[in-house]
C-alpha positions in Angstrom: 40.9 5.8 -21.4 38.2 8.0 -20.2 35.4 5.3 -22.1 37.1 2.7 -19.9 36.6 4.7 -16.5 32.8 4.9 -17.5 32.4 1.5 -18.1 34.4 0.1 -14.6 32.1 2.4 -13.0 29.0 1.2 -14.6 30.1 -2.2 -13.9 31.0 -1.4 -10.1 27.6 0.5 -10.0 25.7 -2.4 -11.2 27.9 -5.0 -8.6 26.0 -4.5 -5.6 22.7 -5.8 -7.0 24.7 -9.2 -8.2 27.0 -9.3 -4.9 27.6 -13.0 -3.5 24.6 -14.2 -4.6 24.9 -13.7 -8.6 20.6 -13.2 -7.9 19.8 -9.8 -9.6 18.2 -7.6 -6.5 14.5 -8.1 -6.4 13.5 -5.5 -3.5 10.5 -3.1 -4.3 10.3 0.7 -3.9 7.5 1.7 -1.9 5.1 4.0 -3.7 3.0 6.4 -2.1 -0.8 7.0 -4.0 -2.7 9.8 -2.6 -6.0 11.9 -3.8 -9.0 13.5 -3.4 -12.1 11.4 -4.4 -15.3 14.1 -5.4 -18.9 13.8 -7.3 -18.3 14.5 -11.0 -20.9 16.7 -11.6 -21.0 18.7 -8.1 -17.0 18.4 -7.9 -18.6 18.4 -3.7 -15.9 16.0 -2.1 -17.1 12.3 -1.2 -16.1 11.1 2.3 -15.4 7.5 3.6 -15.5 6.1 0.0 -14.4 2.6 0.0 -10.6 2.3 -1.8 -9.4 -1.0 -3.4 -5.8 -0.9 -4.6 -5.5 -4.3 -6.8 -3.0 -5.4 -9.2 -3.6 -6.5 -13.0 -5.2 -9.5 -12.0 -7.7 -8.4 -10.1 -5.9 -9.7 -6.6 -6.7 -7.6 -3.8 -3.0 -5.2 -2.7 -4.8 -3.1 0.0 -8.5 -1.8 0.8 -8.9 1.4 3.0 -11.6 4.8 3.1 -10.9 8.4 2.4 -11.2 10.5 5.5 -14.0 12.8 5.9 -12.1 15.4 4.0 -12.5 12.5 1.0 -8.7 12.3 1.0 -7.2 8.8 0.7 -2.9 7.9 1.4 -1.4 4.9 1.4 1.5 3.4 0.3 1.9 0.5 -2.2 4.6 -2.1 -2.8 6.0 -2.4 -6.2 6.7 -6.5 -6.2 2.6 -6.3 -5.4 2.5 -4.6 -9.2 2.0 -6.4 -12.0 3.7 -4.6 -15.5 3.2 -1.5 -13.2 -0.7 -1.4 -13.2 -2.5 -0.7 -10.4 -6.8 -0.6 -10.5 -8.0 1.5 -8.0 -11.7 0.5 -6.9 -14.0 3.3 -5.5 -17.6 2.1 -4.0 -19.8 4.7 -2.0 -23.4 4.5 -1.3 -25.6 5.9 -4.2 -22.6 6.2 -6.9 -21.8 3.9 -9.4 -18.9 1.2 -8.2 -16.3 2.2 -10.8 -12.8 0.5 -11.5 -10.1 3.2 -12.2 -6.5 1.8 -14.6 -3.6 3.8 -13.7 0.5 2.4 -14.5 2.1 3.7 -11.5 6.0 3.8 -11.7 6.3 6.5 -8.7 4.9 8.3 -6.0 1.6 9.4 -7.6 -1.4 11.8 -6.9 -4.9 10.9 -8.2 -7.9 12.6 -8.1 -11.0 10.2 -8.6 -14.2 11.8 -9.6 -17.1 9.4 -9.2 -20.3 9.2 -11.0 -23.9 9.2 -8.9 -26.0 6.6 -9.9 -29.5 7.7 -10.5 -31.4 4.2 -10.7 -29.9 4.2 -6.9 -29.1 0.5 -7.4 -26.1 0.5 -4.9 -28.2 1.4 -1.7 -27.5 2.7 1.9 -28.0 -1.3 2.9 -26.1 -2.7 0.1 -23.5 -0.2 0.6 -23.4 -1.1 4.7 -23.4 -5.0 3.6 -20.1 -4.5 0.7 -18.1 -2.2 3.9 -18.6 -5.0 6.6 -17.5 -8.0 4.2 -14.9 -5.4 2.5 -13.2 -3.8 5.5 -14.0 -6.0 8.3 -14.2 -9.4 7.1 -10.9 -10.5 7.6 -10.5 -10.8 11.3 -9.8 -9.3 14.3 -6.5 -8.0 15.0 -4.3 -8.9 18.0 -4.9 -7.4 21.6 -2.3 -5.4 22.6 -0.6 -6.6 26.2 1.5 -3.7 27.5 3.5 -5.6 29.4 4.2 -7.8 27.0 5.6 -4.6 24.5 7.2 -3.3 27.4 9.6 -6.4 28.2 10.1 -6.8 24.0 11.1 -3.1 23.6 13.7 -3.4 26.7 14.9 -6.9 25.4 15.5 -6.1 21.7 15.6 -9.6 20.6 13.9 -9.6 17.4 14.7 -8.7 13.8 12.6 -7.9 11.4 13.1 -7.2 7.6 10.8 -4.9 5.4 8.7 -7.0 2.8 8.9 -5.3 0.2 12.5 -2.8 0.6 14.3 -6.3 2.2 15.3 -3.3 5.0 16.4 -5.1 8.4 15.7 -3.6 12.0 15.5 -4.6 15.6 12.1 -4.4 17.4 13.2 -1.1 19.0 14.6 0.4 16.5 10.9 -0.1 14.5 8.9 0.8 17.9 11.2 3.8 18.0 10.2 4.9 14.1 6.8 4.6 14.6 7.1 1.5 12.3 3.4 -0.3 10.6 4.1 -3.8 12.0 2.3 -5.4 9.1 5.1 -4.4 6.6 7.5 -6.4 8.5 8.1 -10.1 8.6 9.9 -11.3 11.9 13.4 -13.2 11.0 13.2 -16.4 12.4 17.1 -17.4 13.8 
């Protein structure tokens, strides 16, 4: 008796993931990567290093800098994962540009120690040149129009559903939270 109870509530546990649309539930879990990039030999901490989070292929997930503290957060989908690998790409002026393997299956702290590069072959310039292609180079984002917020927030017509959780608010309720627009894709009706 008591191997059947453990099996209907298996079963029952497992039901919501199938529920009316026999599809197994492919939403992500958002994983948070954090750390403290420094010089390996000086261990002195390495501010506004260039980050690139990419996936097993070598396709770009996110780019970003450590903040003058050389602390870099962000948050990663897991559908952007391949077999739960993510490279993490470090440049910085003077230090070599080094590709890090890590298999990341939660939220995850990693300190990155990076290597100066004595021939000096990724200069001030280059280094200038690789952050305005890397960081910039992919448009200009929207201007915000007050008014235009203003009259969205007070009509509460949109919905929105998280890429990567399948989560599903109204415009206010994400204004409210503080929400990162580009995480949500606007349900058309």
């Amino acid at each position: 008796m008591r191997t059947h109870l453990i099996i209907i509530i298996v079963l029952i546990l497992n039901l919501h993931s199938f529920a009316q649309t026999n599809k197994k539930n492919d939403n992500g879990k958002f994983y948070t990567i954090k750390g403290l990039i420094t010089d390996k030999n000086s261990k002195d901490t390495l501010h506004l290093v260039i980050v690139e989070f990419m996936n097993k292929e070598n396709k770009l997930i996110k780019a970003m800098r450590s903040d003058f503290d050389g602390i870099y957060y962000s948050s990663i989908c897991s559908k952007e994962l391949i077999d739960d690998s993510l490279l993490i790409k470090t440049t910085n002026a003077f230090y070599k540009q080094e590709v890090f393997n890590y298999k990341i299956v939660s939220d995850t702290i990693i300190n990155i120690n990076m290597d100066s590069d004595s021939n000096k072959t990724f200069s001030k310039e280059k280094f200038e040149e690789y952050n305005r292609l890397r960081m910039y180079g992919r448009g200009c984002g929207l201007v915000d129009d007050d008014e235009y917020d203003e009259l969205e927030y007070q009509r509460n017509l949109k919905t929105y559903k998280h890429y990567c959780t399948g989560q599903i608010k109204k415009y206010r309720s994400l204004i409210d939270d503080n929400a990162i627009f580009s995480e949500w894709i606007l349900i058309e009706k």
